[in-house]
N, CA and C atoms of all chains as a GROMACS GRO file, in nm:
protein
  528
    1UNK      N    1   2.995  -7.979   5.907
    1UNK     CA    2   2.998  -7.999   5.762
    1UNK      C    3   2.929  -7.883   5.689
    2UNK      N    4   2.822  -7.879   5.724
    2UNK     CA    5   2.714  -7.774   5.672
    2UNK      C    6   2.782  -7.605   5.682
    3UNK      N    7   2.900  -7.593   5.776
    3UNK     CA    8   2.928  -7.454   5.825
    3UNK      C    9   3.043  -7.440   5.719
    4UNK      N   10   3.144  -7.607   5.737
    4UNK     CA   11   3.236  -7.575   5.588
    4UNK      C   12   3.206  -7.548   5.497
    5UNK      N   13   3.077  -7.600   5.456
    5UNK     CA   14   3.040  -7.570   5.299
    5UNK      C   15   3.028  -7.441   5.270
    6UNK      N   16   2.995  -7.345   5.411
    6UNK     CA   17   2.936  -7.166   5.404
    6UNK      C   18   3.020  -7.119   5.324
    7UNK      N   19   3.121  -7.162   5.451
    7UNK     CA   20   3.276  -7.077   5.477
    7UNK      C   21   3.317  -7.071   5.366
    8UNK      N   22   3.380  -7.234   5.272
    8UNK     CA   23   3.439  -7.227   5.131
    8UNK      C   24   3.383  -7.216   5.046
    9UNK      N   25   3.214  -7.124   5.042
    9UNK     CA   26   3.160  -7.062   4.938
    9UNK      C   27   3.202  -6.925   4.949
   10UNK      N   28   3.200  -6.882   5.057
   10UNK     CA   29   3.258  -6.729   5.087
   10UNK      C   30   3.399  -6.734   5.084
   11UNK      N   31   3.479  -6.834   5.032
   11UNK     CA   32   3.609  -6.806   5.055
   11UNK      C   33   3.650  -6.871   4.898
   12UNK      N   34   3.600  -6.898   4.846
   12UNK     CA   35   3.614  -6.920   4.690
   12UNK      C   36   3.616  -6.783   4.647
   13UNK      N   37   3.458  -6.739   4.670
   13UNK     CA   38   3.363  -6.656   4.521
   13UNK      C   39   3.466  -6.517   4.618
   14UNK      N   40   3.530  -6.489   4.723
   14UNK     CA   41   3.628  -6.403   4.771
   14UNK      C   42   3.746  -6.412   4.655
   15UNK      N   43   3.817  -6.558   4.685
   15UNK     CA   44   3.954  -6.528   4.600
   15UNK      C   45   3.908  -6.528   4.443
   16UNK      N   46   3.802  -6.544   4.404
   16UNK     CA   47   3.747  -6.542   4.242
   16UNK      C   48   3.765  -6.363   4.248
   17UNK      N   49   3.684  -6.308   4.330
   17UNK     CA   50   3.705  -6.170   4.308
   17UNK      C   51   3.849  -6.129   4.319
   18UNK      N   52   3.905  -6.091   4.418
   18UNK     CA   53   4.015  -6.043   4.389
   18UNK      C   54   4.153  -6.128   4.275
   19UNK      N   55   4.105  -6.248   4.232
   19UNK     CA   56   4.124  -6.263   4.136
   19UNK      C   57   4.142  -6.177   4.008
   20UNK      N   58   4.000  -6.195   3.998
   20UNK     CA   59   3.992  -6.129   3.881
   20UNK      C   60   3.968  -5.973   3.891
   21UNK      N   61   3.977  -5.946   4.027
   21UNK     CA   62   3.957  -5.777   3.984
   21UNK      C   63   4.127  -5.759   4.000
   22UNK      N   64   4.230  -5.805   4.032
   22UNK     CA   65   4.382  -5.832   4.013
   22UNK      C   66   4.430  -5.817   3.907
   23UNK      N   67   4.330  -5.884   3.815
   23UNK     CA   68   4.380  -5.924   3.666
   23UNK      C   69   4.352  -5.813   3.568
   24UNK      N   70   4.195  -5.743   3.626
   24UNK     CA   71   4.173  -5.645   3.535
   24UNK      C   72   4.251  -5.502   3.557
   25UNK      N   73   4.287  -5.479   3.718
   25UNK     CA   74   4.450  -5.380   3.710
   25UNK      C   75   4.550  -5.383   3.634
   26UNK      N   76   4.589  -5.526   3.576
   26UNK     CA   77   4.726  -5.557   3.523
   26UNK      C   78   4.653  -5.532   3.346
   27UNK      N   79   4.524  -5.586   3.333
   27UNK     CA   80   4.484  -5.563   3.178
   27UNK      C   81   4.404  -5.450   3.146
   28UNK      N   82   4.328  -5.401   3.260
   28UNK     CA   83   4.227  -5.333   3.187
   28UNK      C   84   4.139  -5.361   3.125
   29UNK      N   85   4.115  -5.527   3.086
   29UNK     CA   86   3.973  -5.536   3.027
   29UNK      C   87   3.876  -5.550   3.090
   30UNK      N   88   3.802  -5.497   3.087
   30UNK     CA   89   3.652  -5.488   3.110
   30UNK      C   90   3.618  -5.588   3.151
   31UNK      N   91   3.574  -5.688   3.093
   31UNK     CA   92   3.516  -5.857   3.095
   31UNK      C   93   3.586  -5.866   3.283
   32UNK      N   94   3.716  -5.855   3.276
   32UNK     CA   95   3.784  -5.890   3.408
   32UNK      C   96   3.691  -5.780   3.510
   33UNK      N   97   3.710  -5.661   3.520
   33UNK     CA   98   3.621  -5.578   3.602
   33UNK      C   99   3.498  -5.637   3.652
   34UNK      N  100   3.400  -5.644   3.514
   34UNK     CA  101   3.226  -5.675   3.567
   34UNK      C  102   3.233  -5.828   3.643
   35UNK      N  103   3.326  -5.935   3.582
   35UNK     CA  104   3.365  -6.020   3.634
   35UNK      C  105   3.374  -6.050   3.791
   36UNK      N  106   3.501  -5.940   3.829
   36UNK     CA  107   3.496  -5.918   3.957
   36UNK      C  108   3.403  -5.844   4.044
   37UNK      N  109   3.312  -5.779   3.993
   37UNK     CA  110   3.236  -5.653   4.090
   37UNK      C  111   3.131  -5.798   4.091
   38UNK      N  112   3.097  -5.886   3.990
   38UNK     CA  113   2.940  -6.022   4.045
   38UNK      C  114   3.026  -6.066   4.125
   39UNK      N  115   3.122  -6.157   4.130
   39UNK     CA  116   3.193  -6.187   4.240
   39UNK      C  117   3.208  -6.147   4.358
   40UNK      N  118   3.244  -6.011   4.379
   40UNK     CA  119   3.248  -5.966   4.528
   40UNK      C  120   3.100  -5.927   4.563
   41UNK      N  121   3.015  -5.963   4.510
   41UNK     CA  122   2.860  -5.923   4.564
   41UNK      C  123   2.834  -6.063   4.558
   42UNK      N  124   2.868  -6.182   4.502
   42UNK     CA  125   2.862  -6.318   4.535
   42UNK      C  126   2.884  -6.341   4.682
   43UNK      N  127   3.038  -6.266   4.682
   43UNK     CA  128   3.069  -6.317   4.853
   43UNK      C  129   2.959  -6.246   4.929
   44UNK      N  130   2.960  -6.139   4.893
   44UNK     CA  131   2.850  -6.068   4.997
   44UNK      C  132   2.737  -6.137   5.023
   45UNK      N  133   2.679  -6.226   4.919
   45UNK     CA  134   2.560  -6.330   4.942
   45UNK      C  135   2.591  -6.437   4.984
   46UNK      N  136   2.727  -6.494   4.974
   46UNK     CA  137   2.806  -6.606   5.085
   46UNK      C  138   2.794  -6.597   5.218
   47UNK      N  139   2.853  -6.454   5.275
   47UNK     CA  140   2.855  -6.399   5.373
   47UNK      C  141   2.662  -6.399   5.496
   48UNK      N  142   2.582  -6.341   5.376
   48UNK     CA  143   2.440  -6.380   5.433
   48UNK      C  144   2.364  -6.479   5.448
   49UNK      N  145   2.446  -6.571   5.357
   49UNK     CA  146   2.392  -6.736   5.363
   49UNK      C  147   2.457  -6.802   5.484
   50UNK      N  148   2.547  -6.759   5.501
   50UNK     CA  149   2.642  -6.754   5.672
   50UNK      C  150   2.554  -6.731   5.797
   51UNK      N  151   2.522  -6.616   5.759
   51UNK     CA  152   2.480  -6.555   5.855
   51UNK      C  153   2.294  -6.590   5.880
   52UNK      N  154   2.243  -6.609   5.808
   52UNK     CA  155   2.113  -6.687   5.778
   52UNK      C  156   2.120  -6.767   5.784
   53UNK      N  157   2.171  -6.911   5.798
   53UNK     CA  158   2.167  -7.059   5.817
   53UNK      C  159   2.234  -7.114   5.936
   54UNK      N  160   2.367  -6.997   5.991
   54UNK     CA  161   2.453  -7.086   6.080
   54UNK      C  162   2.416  -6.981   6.220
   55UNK      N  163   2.442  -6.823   6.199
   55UNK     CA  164   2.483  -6.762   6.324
   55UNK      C  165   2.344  -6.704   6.339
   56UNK      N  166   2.222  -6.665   6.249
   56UNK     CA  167   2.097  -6.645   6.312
   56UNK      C  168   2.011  -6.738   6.256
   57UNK      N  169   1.979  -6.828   6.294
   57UNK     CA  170   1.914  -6.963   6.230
   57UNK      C  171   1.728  -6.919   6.223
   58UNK      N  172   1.673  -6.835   6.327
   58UNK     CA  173   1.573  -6.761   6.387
   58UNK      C  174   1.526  -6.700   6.239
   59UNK      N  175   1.598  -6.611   6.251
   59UNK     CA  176   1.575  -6.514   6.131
   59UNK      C  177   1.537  -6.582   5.994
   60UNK      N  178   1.536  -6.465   5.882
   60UNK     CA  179   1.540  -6.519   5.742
   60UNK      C  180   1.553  -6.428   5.650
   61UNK      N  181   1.678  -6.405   5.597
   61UNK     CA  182   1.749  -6.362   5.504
   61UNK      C  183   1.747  -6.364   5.345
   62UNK      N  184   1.662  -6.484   5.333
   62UNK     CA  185   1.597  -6.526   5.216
   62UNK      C  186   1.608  -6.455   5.064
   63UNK      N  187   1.522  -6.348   5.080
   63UNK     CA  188   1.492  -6.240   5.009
   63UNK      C  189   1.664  -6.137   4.950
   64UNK      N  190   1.685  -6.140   5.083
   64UNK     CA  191   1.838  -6.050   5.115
   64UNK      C  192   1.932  -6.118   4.954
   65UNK      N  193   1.926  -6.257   5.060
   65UNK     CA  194   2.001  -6.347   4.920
   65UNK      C  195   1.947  -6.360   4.803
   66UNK      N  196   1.865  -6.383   4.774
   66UNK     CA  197   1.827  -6.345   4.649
   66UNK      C  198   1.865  -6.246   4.562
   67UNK      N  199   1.805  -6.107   4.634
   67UNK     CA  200   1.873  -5.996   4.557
   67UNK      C  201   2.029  -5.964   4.544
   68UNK      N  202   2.046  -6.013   4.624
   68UNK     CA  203   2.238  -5.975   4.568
   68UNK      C  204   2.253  -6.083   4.488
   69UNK      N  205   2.193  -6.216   4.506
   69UNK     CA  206   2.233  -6.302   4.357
   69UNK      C  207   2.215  -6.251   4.276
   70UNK      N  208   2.077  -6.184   4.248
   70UNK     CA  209   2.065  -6.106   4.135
   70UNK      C  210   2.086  -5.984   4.097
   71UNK      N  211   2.168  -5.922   4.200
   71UNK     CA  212   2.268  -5.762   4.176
   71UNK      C  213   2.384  -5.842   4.076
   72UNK      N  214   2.464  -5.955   4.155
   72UNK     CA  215   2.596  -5.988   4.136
   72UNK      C  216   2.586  -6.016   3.981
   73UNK      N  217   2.487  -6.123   3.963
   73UNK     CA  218   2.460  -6.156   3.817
   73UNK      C  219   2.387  -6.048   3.704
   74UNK      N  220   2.305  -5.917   3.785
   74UNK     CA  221   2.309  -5.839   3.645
   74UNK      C  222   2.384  -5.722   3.661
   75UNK      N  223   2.526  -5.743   3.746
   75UNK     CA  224   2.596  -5.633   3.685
   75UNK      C  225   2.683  -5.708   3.616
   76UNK      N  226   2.687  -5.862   3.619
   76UNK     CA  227   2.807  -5.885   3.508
   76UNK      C  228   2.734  -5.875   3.339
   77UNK      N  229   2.578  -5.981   3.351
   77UNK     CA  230   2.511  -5.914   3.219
   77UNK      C  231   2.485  -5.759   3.160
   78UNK      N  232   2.435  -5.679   3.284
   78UNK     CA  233   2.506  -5.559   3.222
   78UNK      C  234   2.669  -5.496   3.131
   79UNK      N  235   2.709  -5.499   3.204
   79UNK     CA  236   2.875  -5.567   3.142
   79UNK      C  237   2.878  -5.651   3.006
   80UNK      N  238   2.811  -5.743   2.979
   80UNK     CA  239   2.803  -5.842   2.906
   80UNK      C  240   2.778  -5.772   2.798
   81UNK      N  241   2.660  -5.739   2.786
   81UNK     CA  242   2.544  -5.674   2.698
   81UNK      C  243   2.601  -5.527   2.648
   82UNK      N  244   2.643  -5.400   2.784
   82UNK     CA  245   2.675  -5.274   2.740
   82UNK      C  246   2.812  -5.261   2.670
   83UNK      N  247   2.892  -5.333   2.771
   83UNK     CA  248   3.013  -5.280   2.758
   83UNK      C  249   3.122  -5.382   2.669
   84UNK      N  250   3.132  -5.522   2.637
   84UNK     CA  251   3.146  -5.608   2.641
   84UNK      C  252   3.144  -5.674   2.457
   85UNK      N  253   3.044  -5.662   2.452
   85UNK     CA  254   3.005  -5.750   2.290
   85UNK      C  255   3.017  -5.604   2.217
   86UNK      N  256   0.600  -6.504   4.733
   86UNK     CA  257   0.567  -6.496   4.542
   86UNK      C  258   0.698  -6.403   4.495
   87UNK      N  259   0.744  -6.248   4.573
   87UNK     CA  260   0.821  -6.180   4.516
   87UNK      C  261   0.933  -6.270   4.540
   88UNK      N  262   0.968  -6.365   4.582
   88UNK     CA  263   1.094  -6.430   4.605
   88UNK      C  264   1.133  -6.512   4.474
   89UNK      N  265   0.997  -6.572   4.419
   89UNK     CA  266   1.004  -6.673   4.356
   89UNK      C  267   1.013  -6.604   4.196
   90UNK      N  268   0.941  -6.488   4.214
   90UNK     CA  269   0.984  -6.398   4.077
   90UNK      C  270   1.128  -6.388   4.061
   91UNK      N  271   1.186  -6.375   4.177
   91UNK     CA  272   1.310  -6.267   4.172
   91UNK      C  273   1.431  -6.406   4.136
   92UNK      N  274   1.393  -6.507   4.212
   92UNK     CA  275   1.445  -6.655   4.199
   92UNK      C  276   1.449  -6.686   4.003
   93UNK      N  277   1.339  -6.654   3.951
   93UNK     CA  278   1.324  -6.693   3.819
   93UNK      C  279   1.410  -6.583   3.758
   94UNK      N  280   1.438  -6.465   3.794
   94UNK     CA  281   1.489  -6.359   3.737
   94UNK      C  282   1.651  -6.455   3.744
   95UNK      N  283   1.668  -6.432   3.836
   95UNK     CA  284   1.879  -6.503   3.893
   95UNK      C  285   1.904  -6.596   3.777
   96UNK      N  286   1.774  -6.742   3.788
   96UNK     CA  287   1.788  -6.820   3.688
   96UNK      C  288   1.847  -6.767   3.550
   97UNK      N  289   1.758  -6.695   3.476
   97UNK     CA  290   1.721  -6.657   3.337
   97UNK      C  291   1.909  -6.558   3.342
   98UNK      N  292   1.937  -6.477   3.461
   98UNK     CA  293   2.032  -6.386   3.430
   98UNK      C  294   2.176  -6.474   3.418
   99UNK      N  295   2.162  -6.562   3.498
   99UNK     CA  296   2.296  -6.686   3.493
   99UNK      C  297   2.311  -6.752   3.362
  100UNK      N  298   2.187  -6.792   3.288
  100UNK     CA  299   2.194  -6.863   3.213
  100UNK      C  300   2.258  -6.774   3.091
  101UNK      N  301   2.182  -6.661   3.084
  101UNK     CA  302   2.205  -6.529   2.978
  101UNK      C  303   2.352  -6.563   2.978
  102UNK      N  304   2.447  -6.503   3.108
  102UNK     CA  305   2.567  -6.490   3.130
  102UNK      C  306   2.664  -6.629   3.080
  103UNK      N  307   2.623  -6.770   3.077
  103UNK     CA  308   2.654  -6.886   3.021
  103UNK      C  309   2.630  -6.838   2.852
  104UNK      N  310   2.538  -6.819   2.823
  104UNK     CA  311   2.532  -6.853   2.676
  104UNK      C  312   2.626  -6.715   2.599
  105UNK      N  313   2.635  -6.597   2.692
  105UNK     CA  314   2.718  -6.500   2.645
  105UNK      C  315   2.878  -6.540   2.660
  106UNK      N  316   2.952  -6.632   2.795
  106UNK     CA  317   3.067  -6.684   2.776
  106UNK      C  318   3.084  -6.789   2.686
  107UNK      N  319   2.917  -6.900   2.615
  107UNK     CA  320   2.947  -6.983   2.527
  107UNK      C  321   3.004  -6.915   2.406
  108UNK      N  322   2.924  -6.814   2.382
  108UNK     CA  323   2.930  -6.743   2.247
  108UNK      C  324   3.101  -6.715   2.261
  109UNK      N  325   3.145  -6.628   2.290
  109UNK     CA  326   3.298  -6.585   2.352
  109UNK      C  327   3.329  -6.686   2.319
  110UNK      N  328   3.371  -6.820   2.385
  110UNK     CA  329   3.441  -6.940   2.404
  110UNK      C  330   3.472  -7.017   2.248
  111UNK      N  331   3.338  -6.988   2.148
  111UNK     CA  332   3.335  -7.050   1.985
  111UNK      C  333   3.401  -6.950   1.940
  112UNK      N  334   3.387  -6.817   1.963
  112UNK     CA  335   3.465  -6.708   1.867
  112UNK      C  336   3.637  -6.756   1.892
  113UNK      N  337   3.657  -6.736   2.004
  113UNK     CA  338   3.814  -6.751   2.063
  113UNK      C  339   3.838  -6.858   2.079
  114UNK      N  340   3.766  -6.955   2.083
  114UNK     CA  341   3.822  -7.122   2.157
  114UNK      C  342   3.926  -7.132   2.236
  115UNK      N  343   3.903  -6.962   2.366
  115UNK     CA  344   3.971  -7.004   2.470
  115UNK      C  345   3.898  -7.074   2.580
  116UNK      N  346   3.983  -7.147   2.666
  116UNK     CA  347   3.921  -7.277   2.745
  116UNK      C  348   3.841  -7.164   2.843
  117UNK      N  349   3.925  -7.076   2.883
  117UNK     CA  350   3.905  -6.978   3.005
  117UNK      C  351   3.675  -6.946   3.002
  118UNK      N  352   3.681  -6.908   2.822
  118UNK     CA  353   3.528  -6.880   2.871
  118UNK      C  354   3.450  -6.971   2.862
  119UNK      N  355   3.462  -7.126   2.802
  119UNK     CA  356   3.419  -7.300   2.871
  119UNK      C  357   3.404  -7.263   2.967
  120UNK      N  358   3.489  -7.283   3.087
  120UNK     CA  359   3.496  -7.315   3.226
  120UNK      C  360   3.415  -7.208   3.299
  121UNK      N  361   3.412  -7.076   3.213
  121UNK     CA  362   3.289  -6.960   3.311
  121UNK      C  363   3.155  -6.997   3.260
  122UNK      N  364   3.140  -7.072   3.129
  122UNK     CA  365   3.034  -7.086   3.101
  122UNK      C  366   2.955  -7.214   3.180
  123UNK      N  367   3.059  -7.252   3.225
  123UNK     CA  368   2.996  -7.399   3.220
  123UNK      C  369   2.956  -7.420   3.431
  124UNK      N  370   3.072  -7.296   3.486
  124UNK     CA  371   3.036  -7.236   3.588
  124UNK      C  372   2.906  -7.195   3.632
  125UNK      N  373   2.877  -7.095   3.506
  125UNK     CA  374   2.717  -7.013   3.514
  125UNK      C  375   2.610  -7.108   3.508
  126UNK      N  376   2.680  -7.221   3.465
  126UNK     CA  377   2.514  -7.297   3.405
  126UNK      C  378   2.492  -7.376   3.523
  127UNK      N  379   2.656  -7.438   3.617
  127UNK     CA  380   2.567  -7.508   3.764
  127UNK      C  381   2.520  -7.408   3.830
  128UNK      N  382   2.578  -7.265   3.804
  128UNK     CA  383   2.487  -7.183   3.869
  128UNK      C  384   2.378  -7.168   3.918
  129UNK      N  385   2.316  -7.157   3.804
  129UNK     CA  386   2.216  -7.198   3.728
  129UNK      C  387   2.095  -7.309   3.800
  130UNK      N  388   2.147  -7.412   3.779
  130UNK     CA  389   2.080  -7.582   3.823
  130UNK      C  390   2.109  -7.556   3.964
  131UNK      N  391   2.233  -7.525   4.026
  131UNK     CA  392   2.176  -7.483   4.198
  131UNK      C  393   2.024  -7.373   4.241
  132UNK      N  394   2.032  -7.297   4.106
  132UNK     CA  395   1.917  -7.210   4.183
  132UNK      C  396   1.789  -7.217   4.165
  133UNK      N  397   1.814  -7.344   4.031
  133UNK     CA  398   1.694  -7.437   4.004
  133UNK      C  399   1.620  -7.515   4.104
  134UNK      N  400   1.733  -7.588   4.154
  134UNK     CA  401   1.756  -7.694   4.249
  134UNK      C  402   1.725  -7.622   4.399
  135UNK      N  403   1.749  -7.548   4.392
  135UNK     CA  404   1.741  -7.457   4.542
  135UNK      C  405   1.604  -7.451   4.532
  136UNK      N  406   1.537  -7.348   4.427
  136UNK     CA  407   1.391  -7.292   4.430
  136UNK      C  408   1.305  -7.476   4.479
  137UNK      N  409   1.336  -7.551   4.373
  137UNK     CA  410   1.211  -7.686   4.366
  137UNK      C  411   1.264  -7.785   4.485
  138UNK      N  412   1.376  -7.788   4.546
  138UNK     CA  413   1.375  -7.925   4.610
  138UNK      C  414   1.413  -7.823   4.811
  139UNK      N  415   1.505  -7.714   4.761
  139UNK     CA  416   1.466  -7.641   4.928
  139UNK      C  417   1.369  -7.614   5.043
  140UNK      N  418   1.256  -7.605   4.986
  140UNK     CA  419   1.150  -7.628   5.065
  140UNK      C  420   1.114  -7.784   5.143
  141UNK      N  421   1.152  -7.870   5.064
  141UNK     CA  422   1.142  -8.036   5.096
  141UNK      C  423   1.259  -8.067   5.222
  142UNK      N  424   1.331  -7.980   5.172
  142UNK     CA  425   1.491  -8.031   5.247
  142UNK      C  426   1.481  -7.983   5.376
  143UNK      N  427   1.532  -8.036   5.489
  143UNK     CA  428   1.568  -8.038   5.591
  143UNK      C  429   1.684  -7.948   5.673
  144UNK      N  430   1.688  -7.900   5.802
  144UNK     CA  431   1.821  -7.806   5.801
  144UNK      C  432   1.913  -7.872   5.815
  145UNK      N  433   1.943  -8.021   5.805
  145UNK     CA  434   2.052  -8.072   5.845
  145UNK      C  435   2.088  -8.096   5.706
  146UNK      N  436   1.998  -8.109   5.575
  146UNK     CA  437   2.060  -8.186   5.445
  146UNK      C  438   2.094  -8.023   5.349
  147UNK      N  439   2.032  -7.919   5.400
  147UNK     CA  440   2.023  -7.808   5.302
  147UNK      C  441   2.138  -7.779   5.227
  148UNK      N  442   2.245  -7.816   5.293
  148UNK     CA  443   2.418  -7.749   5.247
  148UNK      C  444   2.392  -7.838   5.116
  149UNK      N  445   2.385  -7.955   5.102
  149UNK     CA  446   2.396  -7.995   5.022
  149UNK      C  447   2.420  -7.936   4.874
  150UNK      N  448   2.279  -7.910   4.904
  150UNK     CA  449   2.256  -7.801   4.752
  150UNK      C  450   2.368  -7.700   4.694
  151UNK      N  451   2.461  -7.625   4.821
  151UNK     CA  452   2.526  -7.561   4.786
  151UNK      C  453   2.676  -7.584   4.790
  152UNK      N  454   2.680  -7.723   4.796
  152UNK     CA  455   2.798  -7.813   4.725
  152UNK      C  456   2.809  -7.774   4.609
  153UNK      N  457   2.714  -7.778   4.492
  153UNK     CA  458   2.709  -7.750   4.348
  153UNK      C  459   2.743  -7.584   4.324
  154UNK      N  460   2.682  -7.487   4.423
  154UNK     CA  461   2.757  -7.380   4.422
  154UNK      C  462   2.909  -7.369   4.442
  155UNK      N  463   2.938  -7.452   4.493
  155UNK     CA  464   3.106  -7.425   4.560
  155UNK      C  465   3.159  -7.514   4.456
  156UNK      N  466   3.111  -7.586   4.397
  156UNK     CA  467   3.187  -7.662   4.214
  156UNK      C  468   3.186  -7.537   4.142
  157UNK      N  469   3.065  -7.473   4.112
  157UNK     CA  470   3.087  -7.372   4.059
  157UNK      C  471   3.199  -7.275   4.059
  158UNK      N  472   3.213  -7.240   4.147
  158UNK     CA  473   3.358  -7.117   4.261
  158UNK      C  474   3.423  -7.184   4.216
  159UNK      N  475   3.483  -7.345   4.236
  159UNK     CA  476   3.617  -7.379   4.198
  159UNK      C  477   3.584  -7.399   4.094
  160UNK      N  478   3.526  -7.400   3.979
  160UNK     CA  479   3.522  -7.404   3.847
  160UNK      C  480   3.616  -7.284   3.782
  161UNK      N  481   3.570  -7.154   3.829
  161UNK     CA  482   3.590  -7.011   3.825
  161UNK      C  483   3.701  -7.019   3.853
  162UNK      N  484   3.737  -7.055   3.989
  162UNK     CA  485   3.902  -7.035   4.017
  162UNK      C  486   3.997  -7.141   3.945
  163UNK      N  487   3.996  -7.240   3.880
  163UNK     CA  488   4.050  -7.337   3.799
  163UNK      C  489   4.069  -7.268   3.680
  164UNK      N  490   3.935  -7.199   3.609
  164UNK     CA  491   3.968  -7.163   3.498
  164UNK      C  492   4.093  -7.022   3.484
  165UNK      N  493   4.085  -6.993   3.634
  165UNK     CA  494   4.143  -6.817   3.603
  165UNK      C  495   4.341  -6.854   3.663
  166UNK      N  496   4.306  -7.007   3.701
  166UNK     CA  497   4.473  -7.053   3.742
  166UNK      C  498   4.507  -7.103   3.644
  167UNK      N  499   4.430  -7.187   3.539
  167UNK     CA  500   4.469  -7.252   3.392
  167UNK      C  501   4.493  -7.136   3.293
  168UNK      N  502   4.434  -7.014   3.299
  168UNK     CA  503   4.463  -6.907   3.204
  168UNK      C  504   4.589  -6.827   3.248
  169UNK      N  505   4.628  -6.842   3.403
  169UNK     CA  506   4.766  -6.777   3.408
  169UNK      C  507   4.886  -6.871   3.378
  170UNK      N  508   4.870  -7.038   3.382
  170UNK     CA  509   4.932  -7.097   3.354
  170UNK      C  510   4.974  -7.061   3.259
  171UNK      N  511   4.914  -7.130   3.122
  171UNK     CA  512   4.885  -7.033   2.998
  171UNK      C  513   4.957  -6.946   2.963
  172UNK      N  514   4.924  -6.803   3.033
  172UNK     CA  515   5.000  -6.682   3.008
  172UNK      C  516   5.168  -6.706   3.037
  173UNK      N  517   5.152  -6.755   3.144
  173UNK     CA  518   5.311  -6.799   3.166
  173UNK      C  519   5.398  -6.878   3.084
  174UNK      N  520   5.343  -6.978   3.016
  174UNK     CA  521   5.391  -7.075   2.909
  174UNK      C  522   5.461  -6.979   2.774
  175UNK      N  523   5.350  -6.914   2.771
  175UNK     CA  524   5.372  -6.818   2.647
  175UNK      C  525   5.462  -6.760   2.682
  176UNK      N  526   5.520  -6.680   2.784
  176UNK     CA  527   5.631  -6.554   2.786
  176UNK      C  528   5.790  -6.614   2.756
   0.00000   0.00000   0.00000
């Protein structure tokens, strides 16, 4: 149960990105871009919450995750703030 | 301690990112930036929820928590399949 939940967090915040970085090829807006670049650094923190809870249980990644939560989320507020409003 | 800074930082930047798709969402009253806003904010309450009740939790109950992350994700992906719907209606 606990390993599905990894997987279809890394396999959501995946198709959210190429989602929306799909969308911003076809439009060009911006909003879609920063959108997608937190997203694919989401999965990347999916991916370590994977790898920290299921395949090295020993270890602790903690920190790791953290900071890409908070890469993913201030490059979309960057975005938000610079490019955006 | 630097975890728990950096934890309060994620908070404060999710929420920012909610109240910047609320704002969006009243100007346009498209549904599309509701559903990111409203995304960011379980964001949000998971990493609330993560920081105050993760330490208590157990390795067998921990996923839990990130049930509310994965509402989130399909929040995101709902809103971005309802906005191509949408687009399609229109053409």
């Amino acid at each position: 149960m606990a390993e599905a939940v990894y997987i279809l967090c890394a396999l959501t915040s995946l198709a959210c990105a190429v989602l929306l970085l799909r969308a911003w090829r076809r439009t060009r807006m911006k909003l879609l871009l920063y959108s997608g670049l937190c997203f694919t650094v989401f999965t990347l923190n999916n991916v370590l919450l994977f790898l920290d809870l299921v395949l090295i249980p020993a270890g602790d990644l903690s920190l790791e995750r953290t900071v890409t939560s908070l890469v993913g989320a201030g490059v979309l507020l960057f975005g938000l703030i610079w490019d955006v409003s | 301690m630097m975890k728990i800074l950096l934890d309060g930082a994620v908070l404060m930047a999710y929420l920012a990112c909610a109240l910047f798709f609320l704002r969006f969402y009243l100007q346009s009253k498209d549904r599309l930036f509701a559903l990111f806003s409203l995304a960011f904010t379980l964001m949000g309450v998971h990493n609330l929820l993560g920081a105050l009740l993760a330490p208590t939790l157990d390795a067998e109950r921990i996923h839990y928590l990130y049930v509310v992350r994965l509402m989130a994700y399909l929040l995101i992906l709902g809103a971005i399949w309802d906005k191509n719907r949408a687009g399609r209606g229109a053409r």
